[in-house]
C-alpha positions in Angstrom: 57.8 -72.0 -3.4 59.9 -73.5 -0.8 60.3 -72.7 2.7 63.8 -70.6 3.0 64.3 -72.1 6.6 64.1 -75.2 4.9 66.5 -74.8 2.2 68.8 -72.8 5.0 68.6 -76.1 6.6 69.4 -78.4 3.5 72.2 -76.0 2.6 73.8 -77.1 6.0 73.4 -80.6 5.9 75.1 -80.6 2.6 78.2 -78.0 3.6 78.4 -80.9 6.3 78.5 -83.0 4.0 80.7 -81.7 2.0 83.3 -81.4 4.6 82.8 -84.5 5.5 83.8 -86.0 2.1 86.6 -83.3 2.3 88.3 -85.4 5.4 87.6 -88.6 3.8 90.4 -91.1 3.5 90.3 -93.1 0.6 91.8 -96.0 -1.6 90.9 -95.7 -4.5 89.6 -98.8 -5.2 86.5 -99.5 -7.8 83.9 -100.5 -5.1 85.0 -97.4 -3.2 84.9 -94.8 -6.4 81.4 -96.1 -6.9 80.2 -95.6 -3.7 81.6 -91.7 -3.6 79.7 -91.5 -7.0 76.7 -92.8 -5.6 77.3 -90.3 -2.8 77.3 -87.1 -5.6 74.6 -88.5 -7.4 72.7 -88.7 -4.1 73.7 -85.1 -2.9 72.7 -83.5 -6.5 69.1 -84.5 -5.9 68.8 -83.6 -2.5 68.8 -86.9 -1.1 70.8 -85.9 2.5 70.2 -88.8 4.1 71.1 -91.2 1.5 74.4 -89.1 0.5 75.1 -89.8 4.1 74.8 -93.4 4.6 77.5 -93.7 1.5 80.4 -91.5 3.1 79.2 -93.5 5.9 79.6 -96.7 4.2 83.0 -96.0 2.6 84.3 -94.9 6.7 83.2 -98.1 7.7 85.8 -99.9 5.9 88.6 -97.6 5.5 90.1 -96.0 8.9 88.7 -92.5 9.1 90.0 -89.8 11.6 87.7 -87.9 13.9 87.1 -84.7 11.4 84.9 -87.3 9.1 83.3 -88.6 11.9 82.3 -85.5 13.7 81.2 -83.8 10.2 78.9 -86.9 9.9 77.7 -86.6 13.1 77.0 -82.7 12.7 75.0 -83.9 9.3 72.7 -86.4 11.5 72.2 -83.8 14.1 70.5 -81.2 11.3 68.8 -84.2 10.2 67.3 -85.5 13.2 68.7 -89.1 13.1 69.4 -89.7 16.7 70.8 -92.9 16.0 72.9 -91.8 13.5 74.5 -89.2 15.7 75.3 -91.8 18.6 77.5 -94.0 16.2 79.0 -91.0 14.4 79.2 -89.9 18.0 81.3 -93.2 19.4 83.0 -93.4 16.0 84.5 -89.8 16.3 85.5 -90.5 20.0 87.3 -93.4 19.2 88.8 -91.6 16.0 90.2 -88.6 18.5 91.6 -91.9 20.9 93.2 -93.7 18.1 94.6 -90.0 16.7 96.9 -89.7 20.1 99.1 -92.8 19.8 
């Protein structure tokens, strides 16, 4: 049996997630389409982290706006990757800059 504060937990990573991938921007490209298939492959079996590092990988080469960013950031926060939330962190800051002009 699993602890429920656990899967509370996992059920927020992956509503972050979620949203994230809801803001993405993408062309749909084939290297792109594999990636975001990787990424639902990844979040079907529970691998958070690794579902991730693909939306992550897909914003790194397509201009996101600060929504993604900050939904990936709020992800790496319930996940405890402090690194992870710093460059979703910058990314998202510059995101909301580059929204203004």
């Amino acid at each position: 049996m699993s602890d429920p504060n656990l899967t509370l937990k996992w059920a927020q990573i992956e509503e972050w997630l979620k949203a994230a991938r809801s803001h993405l921007r993408v062309k749909e490209d084939f290297q792109t389409l594999e990636i975001l298939t990787r990424y639902q492959d990844f979040l079907s079996h529970n691998e958070l982290e690794l579902a991730m590092n693909s939306l992550h990988e897909v914003g790194e080469h397509q201009p996101q706006g600060y929504r993604f960013w900050d939904s990936l950031c709020q992800a790496a926060m319930h996940l405890g990757l402090e690194s992870d939330v710093e460059c979703f962190a910058t990314l998202c800051m510059q995101a909301k800059g580059n929204s203004g002009r």
